[in-house]
N, C-alpha and C positions, 0 to 999 in steps of 0.2 A: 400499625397496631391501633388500640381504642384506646379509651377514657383517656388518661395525663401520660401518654408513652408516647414521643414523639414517631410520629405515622411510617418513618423510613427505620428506625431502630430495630432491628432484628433481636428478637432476646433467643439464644440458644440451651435446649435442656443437656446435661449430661447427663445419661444413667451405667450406671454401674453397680456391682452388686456389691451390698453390705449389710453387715448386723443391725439389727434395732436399733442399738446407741448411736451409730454412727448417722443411723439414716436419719434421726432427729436432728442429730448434729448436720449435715449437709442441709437438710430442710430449713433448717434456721438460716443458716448462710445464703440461700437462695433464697429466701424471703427479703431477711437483710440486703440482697444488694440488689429483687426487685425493686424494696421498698427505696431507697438510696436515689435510683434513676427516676421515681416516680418524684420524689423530692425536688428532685434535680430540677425536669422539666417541670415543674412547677413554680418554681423559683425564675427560671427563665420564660415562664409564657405571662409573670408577674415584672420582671423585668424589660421585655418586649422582645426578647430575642426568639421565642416561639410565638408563633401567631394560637392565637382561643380557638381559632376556625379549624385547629387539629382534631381538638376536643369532640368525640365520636357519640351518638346518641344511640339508641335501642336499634333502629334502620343498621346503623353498622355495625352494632353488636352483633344482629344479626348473620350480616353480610360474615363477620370475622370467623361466624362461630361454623360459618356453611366450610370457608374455605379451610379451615383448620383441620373441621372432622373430614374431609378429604383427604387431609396430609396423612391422618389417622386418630387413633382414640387417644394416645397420649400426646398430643399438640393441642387437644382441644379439652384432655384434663390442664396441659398449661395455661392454656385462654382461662380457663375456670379459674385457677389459683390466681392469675392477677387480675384478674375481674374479684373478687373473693378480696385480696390486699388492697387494690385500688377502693372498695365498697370500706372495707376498715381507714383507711386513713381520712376518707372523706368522713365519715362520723367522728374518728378523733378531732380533729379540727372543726368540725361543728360542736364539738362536746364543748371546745376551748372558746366560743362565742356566748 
């Protein structure tokens, strides 16, 4: 993966059908536990147990986003949403500077 998700970390989507409220509710919950691992290996690439050189730039953004929309259009609405959450928490944490 890119940005702060360590590069062997498979994130998998579930879909399933459901109502509006629920869909917000699941959506929350998958942000919430993007966001969580995003935490996670940040904490450990500050610690030393992930190396920085995981940390992916626009070149593999690129690369990510080619191999995704292959997979198809919903793997690469996934790549968007945590490209999308990763892009928020890096501004949180610059807010807090």
């Amino acid at each position: 993966m890119i940005g702060i998700i360590a590069p062997y970390e498979e994130i998998t989507f579930r879909y399933k059908r459901v109502g509006p409220g629920e869909a917000v509710y699941e959506g929350v919950l998958q942000t919430w536990h993007v966001t969580k691992l995003m935490v996670v290996v940040l904490g450990k690439m500050i610690s030393g147990e992930i190396s920085p050189k995981t940390i992916g730039g626009p070149i593999q953004i690129a690369q990510e986003a080619g191999k995704q929309g292959k997979k198809g259009l919903s793997y690469l609405l996934g790549l968007i949403a945590i490209l999308g959450i990763n892009l928020g928490l890096i501004n949180l944490f610059l807010s807090l500077f």
